[in-house]
N, C-alpha and C positions, 0 to 999 in steps of 0.2 A: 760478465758476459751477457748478462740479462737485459740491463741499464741501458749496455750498446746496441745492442736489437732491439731496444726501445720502449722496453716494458719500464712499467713503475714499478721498482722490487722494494716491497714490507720487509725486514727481519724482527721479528716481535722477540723483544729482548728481554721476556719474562719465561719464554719457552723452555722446558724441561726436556730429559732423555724423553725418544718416545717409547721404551718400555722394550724393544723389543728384544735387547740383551737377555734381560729378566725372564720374555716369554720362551724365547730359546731355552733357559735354561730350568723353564720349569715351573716358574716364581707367576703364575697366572694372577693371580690377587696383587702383587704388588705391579705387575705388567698394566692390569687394568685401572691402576691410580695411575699412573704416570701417562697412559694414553688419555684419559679424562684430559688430566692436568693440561694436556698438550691440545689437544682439540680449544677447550675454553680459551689457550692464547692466543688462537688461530681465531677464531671465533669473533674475537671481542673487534677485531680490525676487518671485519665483513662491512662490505660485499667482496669479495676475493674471484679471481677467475680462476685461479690454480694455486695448487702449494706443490711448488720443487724441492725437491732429495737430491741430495748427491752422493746418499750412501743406500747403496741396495738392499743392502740389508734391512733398513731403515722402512724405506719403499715399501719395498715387500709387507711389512706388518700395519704402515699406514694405511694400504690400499685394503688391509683385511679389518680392519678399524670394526666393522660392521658384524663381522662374527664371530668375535670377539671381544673384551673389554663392555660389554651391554649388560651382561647379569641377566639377559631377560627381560630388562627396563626396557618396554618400549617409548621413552621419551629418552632413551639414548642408542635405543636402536636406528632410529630416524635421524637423530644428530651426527653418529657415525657413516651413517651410509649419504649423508650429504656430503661428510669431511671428506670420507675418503675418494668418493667421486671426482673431487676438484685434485688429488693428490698423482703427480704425473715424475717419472725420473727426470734428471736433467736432460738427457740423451733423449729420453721418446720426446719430451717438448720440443725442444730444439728441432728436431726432425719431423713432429709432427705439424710444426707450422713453418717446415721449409724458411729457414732461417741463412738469410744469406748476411756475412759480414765481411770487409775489405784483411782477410787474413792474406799475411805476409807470408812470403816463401821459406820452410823450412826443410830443411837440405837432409833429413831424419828419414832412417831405413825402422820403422816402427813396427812391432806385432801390439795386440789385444788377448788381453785375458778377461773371460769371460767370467764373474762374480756368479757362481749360484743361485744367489735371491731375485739377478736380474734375467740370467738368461733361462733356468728352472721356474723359478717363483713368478717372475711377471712376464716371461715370453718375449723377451728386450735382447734381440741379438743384433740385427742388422743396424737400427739406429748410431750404435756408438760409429760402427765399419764407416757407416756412411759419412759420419762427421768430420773422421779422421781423412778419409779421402778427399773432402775438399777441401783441405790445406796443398796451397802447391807447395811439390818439391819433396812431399811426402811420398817414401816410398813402403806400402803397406804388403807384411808379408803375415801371411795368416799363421798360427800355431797352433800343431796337430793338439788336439785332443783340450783345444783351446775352454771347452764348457768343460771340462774335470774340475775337480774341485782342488783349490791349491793346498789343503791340508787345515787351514784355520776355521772353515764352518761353524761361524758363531764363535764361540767359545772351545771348540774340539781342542783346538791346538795346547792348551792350556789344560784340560780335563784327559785327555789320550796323546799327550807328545809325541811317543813314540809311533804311534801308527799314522801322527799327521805328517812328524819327518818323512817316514817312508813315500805318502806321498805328495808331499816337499820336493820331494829328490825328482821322480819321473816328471813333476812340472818342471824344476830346476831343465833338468836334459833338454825336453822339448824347446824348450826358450834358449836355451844354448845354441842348437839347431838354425834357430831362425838367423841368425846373424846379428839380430835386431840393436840399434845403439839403444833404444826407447822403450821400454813395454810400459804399456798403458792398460787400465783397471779402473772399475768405477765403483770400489767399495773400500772403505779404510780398514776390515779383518783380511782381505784380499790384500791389501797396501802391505800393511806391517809384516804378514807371515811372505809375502815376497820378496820383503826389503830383508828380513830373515837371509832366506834363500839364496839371494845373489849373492850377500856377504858372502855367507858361510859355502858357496862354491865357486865364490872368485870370479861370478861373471860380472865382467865389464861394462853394464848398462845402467844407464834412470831409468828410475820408476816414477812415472806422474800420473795424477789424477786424468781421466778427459779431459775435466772445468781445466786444470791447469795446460796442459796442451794446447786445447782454442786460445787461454788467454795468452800463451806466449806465441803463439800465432797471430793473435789482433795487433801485440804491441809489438811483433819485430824483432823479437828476442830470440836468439840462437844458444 
């Protein structure tokens, strides 16, 4: 998507987890090696104008790079507050530099689930909406209580099963509600505890990425 709106896109092929599983779950010291780690492969292929995420989660703990992962070092306190300066969601990019591409018509009755790290953690609500509405032929229908949390929060779903089913279940309904063939999500513990969900209540929709929505948009694929 990137390539085709005209950017030059780096993927530095030495990059590590950025840590933030680990800081979720508590693991601060080994969070802070792995953010290192990951900054240094970013790093080494400067000048850079941005680093895109396509996992909110992700995002969220890049964007805090700075108070966090530093020890106190101020010769990484300054490294991270450059890194994470340049670090932007795929959605708020894309939107924030009005990003027009020749997408094709799809004929998709879609709702949006809103990721907690993007629409709590970074403030990132209307960008996805917006992306998805310039697809023609997309018909975009909102779901109630669409910023709840879909039950996976990090790791929750895996540490508290039972209390993330529960609310698994009132996501599952609302999205049932909407009609929608499509629900679209821009985080991969959002992904998986959804792709949960539908199974295990029988609704009948995909689930895609945004990134993958545009790109079957750019190429014409139904």
């Amino acid at each position: 998507m990137l390539a085709a709106a005209g950017y030059e896109v780096i993927i530095p092929t030495d990059q590590p987890c950025c840590g933030s599983l680990l800081a979720h779950s508590g693991f601060e010291k080994e969070a802070t090696f792995f953010a290192r780690a990951l900054m240094e492969s970013f790093f080494r292929h400067e000048p850079l104008d941005a680093i895109i995420v396509t996992a909110a989660g992700c995002g969220a703990t890049m964007k805090s790079y700075h108070h966090h992962s530093c020890d106190d070092d101020p010769a990484w306190v300054d490294k991270a507050k450059s890194f994470s300066a340049k670090v932007f969601d795929f959605s708020e990019f894309l939107d924030r530099n009005d990003i027009n591409l020749p997408f094709r018509p799809l004929p998709w009755t879609v709702t949006y689930h809103d990721p907690c790290h993007l629409a709590h953690g970074q403030q990132i609500r209307e960008a996805p909406r917006r992306l998805l509405q310039k697809i023609p032929g997309i018909q975009y229908v909102e779901l109630d209580e669409s910023d709840w949390c879909c039950g996976s929060a990090g790791v929750y779903n895996i540490l508290q099963q039972e209390i993330a089913d529960q609310i698994l279940a009132r996501k599952m309904t609302n999205i049932a509600r909407t009609g929608a063939q499509v629900v679209v999500t821009a985080n991969p513990g959002c992904l998986v505890q959804l792709y949960y969900g539908l199974q295990k209540f029988g609704i009948p929709a995909r689930l895609l990425h945004l990134a993958e929505v545009l790109k079957e948009a750019l190429m014409g694929r139904q």
